[in-house]
BAGUBA-11483 format. One line per field, with one value per residue (C-alpha): residue in three letters; x, y, z. Coordinates in steps of 0.1 Angstrom, whole numbers, always signed. Layout:
<pts>
resn: c(ALA; ...)
u: c(X; ...)
v: c(Y; ...)
w: c(Z; ...)
</pts>
This chain:
<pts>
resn: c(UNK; UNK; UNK; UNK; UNK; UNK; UNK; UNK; UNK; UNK; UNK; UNK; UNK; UNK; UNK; UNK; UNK; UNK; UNK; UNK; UNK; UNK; UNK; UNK; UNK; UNK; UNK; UNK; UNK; UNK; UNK; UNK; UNK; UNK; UNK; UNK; UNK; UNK; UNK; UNK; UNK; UNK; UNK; UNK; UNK; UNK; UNK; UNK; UNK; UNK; UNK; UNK; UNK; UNK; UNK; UNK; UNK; UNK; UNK; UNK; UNK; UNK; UNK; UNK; UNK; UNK; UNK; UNK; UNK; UNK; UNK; UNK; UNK; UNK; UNK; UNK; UNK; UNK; UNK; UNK; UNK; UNK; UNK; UNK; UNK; UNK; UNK; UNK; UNK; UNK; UNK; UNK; UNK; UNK; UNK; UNK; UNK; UNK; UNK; UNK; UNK; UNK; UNK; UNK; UNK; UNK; UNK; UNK; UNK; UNK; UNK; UNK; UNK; UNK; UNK; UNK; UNK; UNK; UNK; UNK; UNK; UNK; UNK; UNK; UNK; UNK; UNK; UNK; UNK; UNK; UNK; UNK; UNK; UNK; UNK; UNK; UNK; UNK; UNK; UNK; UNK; UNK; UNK; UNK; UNK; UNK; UNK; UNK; UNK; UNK; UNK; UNK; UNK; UNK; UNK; UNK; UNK; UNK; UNK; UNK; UNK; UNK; UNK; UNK; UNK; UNK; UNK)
u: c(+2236; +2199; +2191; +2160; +2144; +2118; +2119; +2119; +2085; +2071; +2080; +2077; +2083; +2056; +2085; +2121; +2109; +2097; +2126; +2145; +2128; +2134; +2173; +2177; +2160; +2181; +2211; +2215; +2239; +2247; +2215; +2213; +2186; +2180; +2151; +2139; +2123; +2116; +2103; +2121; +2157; +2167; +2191; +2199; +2208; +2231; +2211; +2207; +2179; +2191; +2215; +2228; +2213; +2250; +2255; +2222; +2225; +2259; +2244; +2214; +2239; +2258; +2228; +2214; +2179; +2157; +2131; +2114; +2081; +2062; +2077; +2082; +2115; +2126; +2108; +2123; +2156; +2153; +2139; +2168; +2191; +2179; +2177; +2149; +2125; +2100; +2075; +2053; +2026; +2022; +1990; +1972; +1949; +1981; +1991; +2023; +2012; +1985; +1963; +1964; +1981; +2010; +1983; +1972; +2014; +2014; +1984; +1999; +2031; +2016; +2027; +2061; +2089; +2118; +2090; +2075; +2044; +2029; +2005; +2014; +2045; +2033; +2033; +2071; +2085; +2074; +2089; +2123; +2123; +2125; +2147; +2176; +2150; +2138; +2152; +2148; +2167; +2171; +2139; +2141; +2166; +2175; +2172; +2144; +2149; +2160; +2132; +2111; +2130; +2132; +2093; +2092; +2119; +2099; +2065; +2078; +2093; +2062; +2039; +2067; +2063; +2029; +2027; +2054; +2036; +2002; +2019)
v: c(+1114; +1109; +1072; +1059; +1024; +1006; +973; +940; +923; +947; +976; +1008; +1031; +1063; +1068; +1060; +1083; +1111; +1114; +1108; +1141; +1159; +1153; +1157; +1192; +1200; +1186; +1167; +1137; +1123; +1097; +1063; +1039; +1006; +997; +964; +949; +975; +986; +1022; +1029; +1064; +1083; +1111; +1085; +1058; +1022; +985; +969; +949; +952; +923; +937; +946; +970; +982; +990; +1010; +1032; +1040; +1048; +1073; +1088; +1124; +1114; +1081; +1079; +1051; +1030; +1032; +1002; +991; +984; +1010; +1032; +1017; +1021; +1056; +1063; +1042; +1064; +1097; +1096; +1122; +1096; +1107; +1072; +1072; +1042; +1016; +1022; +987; +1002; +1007; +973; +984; +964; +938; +958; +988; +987; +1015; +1040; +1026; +1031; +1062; +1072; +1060; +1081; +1112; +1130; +1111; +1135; +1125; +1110; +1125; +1111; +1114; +1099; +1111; +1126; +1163; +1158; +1138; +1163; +1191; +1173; +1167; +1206; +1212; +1180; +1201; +1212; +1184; +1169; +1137; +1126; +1090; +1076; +1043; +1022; +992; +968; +967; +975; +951; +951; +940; +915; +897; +900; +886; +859; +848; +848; +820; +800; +800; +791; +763; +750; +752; +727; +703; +699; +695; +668)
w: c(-833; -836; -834; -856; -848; -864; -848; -864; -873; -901; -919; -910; -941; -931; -901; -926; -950; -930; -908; -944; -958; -928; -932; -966; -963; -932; -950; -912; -920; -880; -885; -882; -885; -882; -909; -902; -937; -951; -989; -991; -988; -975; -986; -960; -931; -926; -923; -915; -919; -883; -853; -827; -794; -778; -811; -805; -771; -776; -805; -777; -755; -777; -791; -785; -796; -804; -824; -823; -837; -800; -787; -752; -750; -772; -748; -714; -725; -734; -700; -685; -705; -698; -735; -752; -772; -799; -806; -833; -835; -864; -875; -878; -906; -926; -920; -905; -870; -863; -838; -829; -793; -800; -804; -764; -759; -768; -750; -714; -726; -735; -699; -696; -695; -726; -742; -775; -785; -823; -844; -883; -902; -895; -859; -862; -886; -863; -828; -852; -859; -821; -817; -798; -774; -764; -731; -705; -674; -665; -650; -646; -627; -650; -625; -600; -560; -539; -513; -545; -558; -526; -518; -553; -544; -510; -528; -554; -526; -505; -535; -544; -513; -508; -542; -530; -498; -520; -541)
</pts>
């Protein structure tokens, strides 16, 4: 199952409708997207316009493939996964984000393994038509080392204590 995400705040309708296209042409029916609020309704895929986060977290699980608005938890969980993840960024000119920061995303991402980087609906339709090929392997832990979360632990204390003595 192929996985599409939008996210929440805006719509996203460039990304629905091409990955739309591409399944109505490739008569591909195992899609499911979550849509956010958006203006166009596909017709190839299976949608919501939102999920509860356990629901959510289960489809990412099953899937084969995300794709996703560039996103950063979108993107950590795929990485967490193992889970191949082609992100394509809201283009602020479009007024389908407030700023441009995705386009920074998927700059940082370009040489990420599992993670598919584009910027328009040729370069998306073009990763879709090589989506069996493309691969990832889990590479983040979802939780972070123990040796950092108790340097992290001991550096609260010391500044908490280093205020109560102030006060």
């Amino acid at each position: 199952m192929i996985l599409v995400s939008v996210g929440t705040q805006l719509p996203f309708d460039r990304l629905t409708r091409t990955v739309d296209a591409w399944a109505m042409r490739h008569g591909i029916g195992d899609i499911f997207a979550q849509i956010g609020p958006s203006n166009y309704v596909p017709s190839a895929m299976e949608h919501v316009d939102f999920l509860e986060p356990d629901l959510f977290r289960r489809l990412q699980e099953q899937c084969t493939l995300m794709v996703s608005h560039a996103g950063m938890g979108s993107i950590i969980t795929a990485m967490e996964l193992g889970k191949p993840i082609i992100i394509m960024a809201r283009d602020h000119r479009r007024k389908e984000h407030r700023n441009g920061h995705q386009f920074s995303t998927l700059k940082q991402f370009a040489n990420v393994p599992g993670v598919y980087p584009c910027t328009n609906e040729d370069e998306l339709t073009a990763l879709l038509e090589r989506s069996d090929s493309l691969t990832a392997t889990p590479s983040l832990e979802a939780e972070a080392p123990s040796a950092m979360i108790d340097a992290l632990a001991s550096y609260i204390g010391t500044i908490a204590a280093e205020r109560r003595q102030r006060d």
